[in-house]
C-alpha positions as CSV (number, residue, x, y, z in Angstrom):
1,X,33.5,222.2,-37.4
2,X,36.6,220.8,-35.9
3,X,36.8,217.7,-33.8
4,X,37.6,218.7,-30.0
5,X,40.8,216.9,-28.6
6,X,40.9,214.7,-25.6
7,X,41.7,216.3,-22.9
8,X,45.5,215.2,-21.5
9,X,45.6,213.0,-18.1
10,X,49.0,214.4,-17.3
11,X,52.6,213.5,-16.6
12,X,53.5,210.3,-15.6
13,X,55.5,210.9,-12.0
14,X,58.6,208.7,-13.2
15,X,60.0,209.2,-10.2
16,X,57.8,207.4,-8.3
17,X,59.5,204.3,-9.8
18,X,63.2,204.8,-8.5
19,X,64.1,204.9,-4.9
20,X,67.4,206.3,-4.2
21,X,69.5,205.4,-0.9
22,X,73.3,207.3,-0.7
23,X,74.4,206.7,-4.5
24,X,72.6,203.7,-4.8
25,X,69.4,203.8,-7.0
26,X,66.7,200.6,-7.6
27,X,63.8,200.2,-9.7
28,X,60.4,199.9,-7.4
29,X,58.7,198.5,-10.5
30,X,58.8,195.3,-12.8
31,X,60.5,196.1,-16.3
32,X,58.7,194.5,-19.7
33,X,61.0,191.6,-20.6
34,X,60.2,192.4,-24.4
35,X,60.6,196.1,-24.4
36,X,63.6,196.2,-22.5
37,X,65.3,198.5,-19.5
38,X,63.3,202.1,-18.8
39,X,59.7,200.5,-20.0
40,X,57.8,199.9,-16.8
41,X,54.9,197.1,-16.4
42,X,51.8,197.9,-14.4
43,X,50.4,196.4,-11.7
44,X,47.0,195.3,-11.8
45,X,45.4,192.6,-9.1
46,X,45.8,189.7,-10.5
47,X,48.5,190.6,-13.8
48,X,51.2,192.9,-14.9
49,X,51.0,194.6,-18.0
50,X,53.2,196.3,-20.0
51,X,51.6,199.8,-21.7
52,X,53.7,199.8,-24.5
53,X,53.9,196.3,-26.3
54,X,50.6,194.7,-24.6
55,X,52.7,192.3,-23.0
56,X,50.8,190.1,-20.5
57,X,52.5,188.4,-17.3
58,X,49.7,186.4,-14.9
59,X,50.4,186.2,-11.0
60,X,50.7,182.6,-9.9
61,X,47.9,182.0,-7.0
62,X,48.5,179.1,-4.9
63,X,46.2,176.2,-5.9
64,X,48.3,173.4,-4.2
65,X,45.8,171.8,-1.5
66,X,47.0,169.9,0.8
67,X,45.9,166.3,0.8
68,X,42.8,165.6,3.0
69,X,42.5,162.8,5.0
């Protein structure tokens, strides 16, 4: 018998990652600094993470405490 195929999630809604103003056009997300321009990083809670190469960037929290007295 054959094997049954994954079904497809869809089409990635690019743009949702532009926002265009006049003739003026920005990137909402962050780009991969390995892959280069038009290779979008996700977002996750605590990371961004590129799709494509794996590529890993951690958000900083704020550990500084003040000094207690």
């Amino acid at each position: 018998m054959a094997d049954k195929k994954a079904a497809a999630k869809g089409e990635v809604a690019i743009h949702k990652f532009y926002k265009v103003e006049g003739s003026k056009v920005t990137r909402l997300k962050r780009e991969c600094l390995k892959c280069g321009k038009g290779v979008f990083m996700a977002e996750h809670k605590d990371r961004f993470t590129c799709g494509k190469c794996g590529y890993t960037e951690f958000a900083r929290k704020e550990t500084a405490k003040k000094g207690k007295k």
